[in-house]
C-alpha positions, 0 to 999 in steps of 0.5 A: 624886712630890712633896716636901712638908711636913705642916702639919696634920691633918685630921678627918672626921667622916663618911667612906666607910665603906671609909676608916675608919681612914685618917689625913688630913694637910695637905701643902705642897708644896715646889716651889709654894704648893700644900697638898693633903689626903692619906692618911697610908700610913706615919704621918708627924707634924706639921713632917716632909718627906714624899713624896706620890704623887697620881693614879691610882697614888696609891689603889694606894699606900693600898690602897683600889682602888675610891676615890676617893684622889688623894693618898698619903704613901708616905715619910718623908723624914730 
């Protein structure tokens, strides 16, 4: 699990059908100067802290078993 802040959106315009629907934000992560792209499970907005689950777990997270997600916004943190 990691700590991180949104910087941004991200816009697909062309996605696996299965991820229609799914909201793409850009996190800094708090512990390095890494961003990643993750996918929006709980409907955070730009400048919140947030928690990101990545790896295998993370497709379980957004419910999308069979693609290939690395990473999920599961919190929101106050």
């Amino acid at each position: 699990m990691l700590l991180g802040t949104i910087t941004g959106n991200v816009v697909s315009t062309k996605k696996i059908e299965k991820l229609t629907g799914c909201k793409f934000m850009r996190v800094k992560i708090e512990s390095s100067k890494q961003e990643l792209i993750a996918v929006d499970a709980v409907g955070a907005g730009i400048g919140e802290t947030v928690l990101v689950t990545t790896g295998h777990n993370a497709s379980y997270a957004a419910n999308v078993k069979d693609l290939p997600v690395d990473a999920v916004i599961v919190g929101i943190v106050d």
